[in-house]
C-alpha positions as CSV (number, residue, x, y, z in Angstrom):
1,X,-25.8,-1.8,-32.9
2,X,-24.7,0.9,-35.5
3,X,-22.7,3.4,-35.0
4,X,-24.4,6.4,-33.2
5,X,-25.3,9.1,-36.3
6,X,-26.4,12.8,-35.7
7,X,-30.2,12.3,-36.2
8,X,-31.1,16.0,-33.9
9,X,-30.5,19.3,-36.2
10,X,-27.2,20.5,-35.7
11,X,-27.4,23.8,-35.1
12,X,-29.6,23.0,-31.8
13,X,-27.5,20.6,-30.0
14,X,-23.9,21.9,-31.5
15,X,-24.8,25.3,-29.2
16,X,-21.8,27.4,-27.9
17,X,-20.7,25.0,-25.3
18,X,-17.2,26.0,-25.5
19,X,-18.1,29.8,-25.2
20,X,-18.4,31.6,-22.1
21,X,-22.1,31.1,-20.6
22,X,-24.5,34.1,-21.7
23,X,-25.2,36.7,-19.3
24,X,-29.1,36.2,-19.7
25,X,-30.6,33.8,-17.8
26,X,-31.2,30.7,-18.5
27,X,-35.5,29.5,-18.6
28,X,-37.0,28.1,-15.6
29,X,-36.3,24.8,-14.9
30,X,-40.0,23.8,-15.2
31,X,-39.8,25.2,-18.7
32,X,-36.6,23.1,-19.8
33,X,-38.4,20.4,-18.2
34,X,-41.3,20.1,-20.1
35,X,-40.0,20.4,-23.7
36,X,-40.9,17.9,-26.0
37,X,-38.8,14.4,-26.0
38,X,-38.1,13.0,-29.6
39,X,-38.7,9.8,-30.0
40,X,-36.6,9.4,-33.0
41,X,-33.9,6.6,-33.4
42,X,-30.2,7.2,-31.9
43,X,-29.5,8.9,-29.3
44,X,-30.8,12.5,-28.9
45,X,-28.4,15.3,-26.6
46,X,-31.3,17.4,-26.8
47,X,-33.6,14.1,-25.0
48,X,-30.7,13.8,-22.1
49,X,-30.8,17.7,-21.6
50,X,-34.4,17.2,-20.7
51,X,-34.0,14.7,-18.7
52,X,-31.0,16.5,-16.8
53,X,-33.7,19.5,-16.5
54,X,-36.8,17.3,-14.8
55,X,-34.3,15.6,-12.8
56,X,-32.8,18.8,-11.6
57,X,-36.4,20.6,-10.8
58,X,-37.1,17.8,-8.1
59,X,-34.5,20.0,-6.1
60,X,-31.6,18.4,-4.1
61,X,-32.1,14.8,-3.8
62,X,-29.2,13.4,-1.4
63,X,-30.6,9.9,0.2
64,X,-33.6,9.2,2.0
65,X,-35.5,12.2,0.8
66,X,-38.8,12.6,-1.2
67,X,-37.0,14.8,-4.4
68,X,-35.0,11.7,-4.5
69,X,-38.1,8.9,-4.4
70,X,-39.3,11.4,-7.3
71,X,-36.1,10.9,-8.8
72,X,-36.5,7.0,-8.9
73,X,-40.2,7.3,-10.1
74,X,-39.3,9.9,-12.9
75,X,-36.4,6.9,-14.1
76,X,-39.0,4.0,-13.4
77,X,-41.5,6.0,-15.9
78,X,-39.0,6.2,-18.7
79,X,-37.6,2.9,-18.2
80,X,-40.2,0.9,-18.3
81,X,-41.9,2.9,-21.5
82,X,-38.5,2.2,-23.6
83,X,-39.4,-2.2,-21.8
84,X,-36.9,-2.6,-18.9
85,X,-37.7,-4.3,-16.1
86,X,-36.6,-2.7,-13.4
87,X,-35.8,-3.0,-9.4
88,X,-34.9,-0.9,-6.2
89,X,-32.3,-2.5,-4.0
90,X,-33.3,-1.1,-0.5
91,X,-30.6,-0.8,2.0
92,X,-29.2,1.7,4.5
93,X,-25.7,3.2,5.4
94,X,-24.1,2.6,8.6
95,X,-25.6,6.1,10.4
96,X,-29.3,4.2,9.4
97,X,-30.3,6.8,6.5
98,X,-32.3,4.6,3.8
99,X,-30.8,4.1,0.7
100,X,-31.9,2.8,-2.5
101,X,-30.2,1.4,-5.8
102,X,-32.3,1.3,-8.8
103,X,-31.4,-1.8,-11.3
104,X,-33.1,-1.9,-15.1
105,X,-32.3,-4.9,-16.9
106,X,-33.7,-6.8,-20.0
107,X,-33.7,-10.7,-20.0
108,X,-32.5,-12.6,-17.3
109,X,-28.9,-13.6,-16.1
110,X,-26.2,-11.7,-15.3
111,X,-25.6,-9.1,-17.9
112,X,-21.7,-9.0,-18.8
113,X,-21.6,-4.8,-19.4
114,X,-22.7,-2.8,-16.4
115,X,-23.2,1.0,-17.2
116,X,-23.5,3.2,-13.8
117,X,-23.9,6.4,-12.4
118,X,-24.5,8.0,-8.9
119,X,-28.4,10.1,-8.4
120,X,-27.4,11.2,-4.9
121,X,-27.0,14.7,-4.7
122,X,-24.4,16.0,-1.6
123,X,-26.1,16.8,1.3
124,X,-26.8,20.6,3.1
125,X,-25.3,22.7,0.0
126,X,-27.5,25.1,-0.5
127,X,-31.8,24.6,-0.5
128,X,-32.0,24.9,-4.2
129,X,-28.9,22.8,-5.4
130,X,-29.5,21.3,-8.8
131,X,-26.5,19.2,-9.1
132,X,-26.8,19.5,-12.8
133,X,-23.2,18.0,-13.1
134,X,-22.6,15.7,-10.4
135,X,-25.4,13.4,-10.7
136,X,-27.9,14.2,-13.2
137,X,-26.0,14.2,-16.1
138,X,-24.7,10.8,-16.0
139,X,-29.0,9.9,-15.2
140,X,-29.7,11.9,-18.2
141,X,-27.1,10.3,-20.6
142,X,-28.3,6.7,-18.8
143,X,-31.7,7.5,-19.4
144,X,-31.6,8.2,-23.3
145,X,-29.1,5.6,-23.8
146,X,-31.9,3.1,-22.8
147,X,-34.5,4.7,-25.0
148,X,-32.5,2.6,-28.0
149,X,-30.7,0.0,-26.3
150,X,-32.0,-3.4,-26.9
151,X,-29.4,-5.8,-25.9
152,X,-29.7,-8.4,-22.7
153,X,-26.2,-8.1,-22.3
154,X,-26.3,-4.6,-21.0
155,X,-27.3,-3.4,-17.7
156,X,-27.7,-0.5,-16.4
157,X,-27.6,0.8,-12.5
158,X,-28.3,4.3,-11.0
159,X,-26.6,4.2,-7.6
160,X,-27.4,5.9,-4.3
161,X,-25.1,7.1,-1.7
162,X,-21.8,7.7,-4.2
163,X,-21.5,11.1,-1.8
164,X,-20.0,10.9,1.5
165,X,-21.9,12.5,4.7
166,X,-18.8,14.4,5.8
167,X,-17.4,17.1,3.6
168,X,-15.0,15.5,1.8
169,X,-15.1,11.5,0.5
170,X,-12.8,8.9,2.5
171,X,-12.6,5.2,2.3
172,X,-15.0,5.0,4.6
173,X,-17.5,7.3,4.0
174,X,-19.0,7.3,0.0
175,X,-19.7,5.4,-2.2
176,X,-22.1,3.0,-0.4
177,X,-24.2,2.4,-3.3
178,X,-21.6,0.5,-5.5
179,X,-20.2,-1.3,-2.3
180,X,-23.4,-2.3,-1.4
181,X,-24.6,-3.9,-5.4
182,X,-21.1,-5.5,-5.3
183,X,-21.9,-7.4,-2.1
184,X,-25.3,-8.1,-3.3
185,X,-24.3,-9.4,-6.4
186,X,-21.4,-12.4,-5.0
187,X,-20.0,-13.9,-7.4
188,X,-22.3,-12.6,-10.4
189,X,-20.6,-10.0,-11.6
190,X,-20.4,-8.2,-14.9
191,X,-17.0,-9.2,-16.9
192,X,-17.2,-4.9,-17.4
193,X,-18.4,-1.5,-16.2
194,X,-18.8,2.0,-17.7
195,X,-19.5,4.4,-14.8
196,X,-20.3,7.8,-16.1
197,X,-19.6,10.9,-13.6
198,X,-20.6,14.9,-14.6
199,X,-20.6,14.2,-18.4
200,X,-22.6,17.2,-19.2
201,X,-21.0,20.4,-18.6
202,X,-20.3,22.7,-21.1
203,X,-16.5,22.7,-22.5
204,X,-16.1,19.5,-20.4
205,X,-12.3,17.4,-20.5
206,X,-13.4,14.1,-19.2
207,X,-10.2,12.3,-18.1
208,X,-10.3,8.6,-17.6
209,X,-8.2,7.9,-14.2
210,X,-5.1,6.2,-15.3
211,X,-4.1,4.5,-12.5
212,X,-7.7,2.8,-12.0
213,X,-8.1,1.9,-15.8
214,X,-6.3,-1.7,-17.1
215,X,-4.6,-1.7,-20.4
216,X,-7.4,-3.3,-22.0
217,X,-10.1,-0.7,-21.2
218,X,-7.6,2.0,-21.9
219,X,-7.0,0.4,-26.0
220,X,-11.2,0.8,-25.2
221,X,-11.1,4.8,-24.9
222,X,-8.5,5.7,-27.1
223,X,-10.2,3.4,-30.1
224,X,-13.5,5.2,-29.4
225,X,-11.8,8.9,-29.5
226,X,-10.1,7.9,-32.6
227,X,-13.4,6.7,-34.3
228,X,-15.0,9.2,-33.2
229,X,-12.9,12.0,-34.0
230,X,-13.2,13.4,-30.8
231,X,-10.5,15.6,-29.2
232,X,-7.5,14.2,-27.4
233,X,-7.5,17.3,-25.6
234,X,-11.1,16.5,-24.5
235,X,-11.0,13.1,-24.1
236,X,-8.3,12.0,-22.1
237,X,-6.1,10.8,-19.0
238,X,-5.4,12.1,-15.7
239,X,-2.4,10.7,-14.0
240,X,-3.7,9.6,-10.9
241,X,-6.8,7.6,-9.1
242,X,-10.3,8.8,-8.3
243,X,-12.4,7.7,-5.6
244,X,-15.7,7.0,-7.5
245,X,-18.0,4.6,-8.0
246,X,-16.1,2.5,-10.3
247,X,-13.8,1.2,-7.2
248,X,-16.0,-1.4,-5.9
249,X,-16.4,-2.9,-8.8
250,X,-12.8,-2.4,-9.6
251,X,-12.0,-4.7,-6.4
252,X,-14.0,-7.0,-6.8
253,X,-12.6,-7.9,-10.4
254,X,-14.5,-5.7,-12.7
255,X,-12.5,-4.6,-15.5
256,X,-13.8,-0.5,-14.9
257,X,-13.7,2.7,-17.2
258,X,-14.6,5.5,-15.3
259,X,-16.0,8.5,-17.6
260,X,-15.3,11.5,-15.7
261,X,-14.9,15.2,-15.9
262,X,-11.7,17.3,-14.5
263,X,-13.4,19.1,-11.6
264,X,-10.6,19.8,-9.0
265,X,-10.1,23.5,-8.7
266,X,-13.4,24.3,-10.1
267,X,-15.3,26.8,-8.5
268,X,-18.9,24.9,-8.8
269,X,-18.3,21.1,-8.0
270,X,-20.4,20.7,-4.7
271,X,-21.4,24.4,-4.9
272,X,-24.8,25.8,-5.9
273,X,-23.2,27.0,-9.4
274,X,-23.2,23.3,-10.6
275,X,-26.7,23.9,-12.4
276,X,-28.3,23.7,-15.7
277,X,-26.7,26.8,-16.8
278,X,-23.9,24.4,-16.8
279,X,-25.0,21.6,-18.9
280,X,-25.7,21.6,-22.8
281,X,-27.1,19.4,-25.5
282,X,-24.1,18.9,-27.3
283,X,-22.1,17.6,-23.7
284,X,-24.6,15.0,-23.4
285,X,-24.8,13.8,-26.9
286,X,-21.1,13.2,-27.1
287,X,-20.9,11.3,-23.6
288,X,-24.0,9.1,-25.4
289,X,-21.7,8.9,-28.3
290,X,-18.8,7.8,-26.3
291,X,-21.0,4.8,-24.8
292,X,-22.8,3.7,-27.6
293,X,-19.1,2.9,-29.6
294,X,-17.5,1.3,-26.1
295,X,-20.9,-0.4,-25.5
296,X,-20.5,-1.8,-29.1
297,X,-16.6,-2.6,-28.8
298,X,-16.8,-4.6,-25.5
299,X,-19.9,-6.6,-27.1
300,X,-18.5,-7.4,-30.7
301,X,-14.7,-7.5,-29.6
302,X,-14.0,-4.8,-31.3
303,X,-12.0,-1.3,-31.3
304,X,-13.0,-0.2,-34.5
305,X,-16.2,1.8,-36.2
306,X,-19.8,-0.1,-36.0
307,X,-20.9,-1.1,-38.7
């Protein structure tokens, strides 16, 4: 895999994501939805925007409802147009709402890099939540990362149920997606995971969770800022743990990077705010960047440039 090169025109995804958002308003959902996807090589900020938009005018889609079996039809479509196989995991949560995992794989086996994200949205926020952010983002960046990935030894996993039914996520209540695929899976497990978590948002600082991330997948990161030239400022640490979908898998023996934005203290996480007015082209395109060099360093044993 090469390194990731800036194939879209600049000057459409490098848009003023670190400037205040404009006072006009941004074009209907439908509209953003139904731009054009490029089907050039590498991956394409302005294709996950897209994405993020279509995903987003389904409406809220927290388990068991029909915006979110349109959300798993909407991946299936693309999915199996860029060749992966694909496959819902059906289960339900203990309170009996139906739940569903969605799997695409190439090959067969157990694939030894796991990338993830939650597709649930958070339940009874407000009838026309978007949850640009928290949820369709890391789809998005998923979605276009597979238009050019090739490799069996990748898999890649949208999880249901990462939100928990009461207000605020406890040990018991979240992330039943990931708990669920780890029990399914035994003993054949991926060696690592890359779970991606609101990676779209304009003037994000994603902040890997020191105390959930080993040594080795920490040298990971920091290689890719450095080859990447990207911001230590933007890209870096917080000092603490998350509860987030990368757990499960942490606890089971995964050897986990959790890609995530700073969000406590906001004033849109779990609010109507977080929607595509929040999310821009250039967000997305450097979360894709970030995954395409770790993707390439876990499978060449590397932490340096692609070739």
């Amino acid at each position: 895999m090469h390194r990731l090169l800036l194939l879209f025109p600049l000057l459409l995804l490098l848009c003023s994501c670190d400037e205040p958002q404009p006072e006009a308003p941004a074009p209907p959902l439908e509209e953003q939805a139904a731009a054009q996807l490029s089907d050039a090589p590498g991956f394409n900020g302005h294709n996950a925007y897209i994405h993020c938009a279509a995903i987003c005018a389904l409406g809220p889609r927290y388990s068991g409802s029909a915006a979110y079996e349109q959300q798993l039809q909407y991946l299936e479509k693309h999915l199996h147009a860029a060749g992966w196989q694909t496959e819902r995991n059906r289960f339900q949560a203990p309170n009996g709402v139906s739940m569903c995992n969605l799997r695409a794989y190439r090959g067969t086996g157990t694939a030894p890099l796991l990338l993830s994200c939650h597709i649930d949205t958070k339940i009874n926020i407000a009838p026309d939540f978007q949850s640009a952010d928290d949820g369709a983002s890391g789809a998005a960046v998923l979605l276009e990362l597979a238009r050019g990935l090739t490799d069996e030894r990748v898999e890649i996993i949208f999880l249901d149920g990462e939100e928990a039914f009461a207000p605020h996520m406890s040990e018991n209540d979240g992330l039943y997606g990931s708990r669920h695929d780890v029990a399914r899976r035994g003993r054949q497990l991926p060696r690592w995971q890359i779970n991606l978590d609101m990676v779209g948002g304009r003037n994000k600082t994603i902040a890997v969770p020191a105390l959930d991330t080993s040594d080795f997948m920490y040298a990971q990161y920091t290689a890719a800022v450095r080859v990447l030239g990207f911001s230590e400022m933007k890209w870096t640490a917080w000092p603490g743990s998350y509860l987030d979908d990368h757990v499960p898998y942490q606890e089971a023996g995964v050897d986990s990077l959790n890609l995530i934005a700073v969000f406590s203290g906001s004033n849109w996480w779990h609010t109507a705010r977080d929607n595509m007015s929040r999310i821009c082209p250039r967000s997305l395109h450097e979360s894709g960047q970030m995954s395409l060099q770790l993707i390439w360093q876990l499978l060449n044993g590397a932490s340096a440039a692609a070739p």
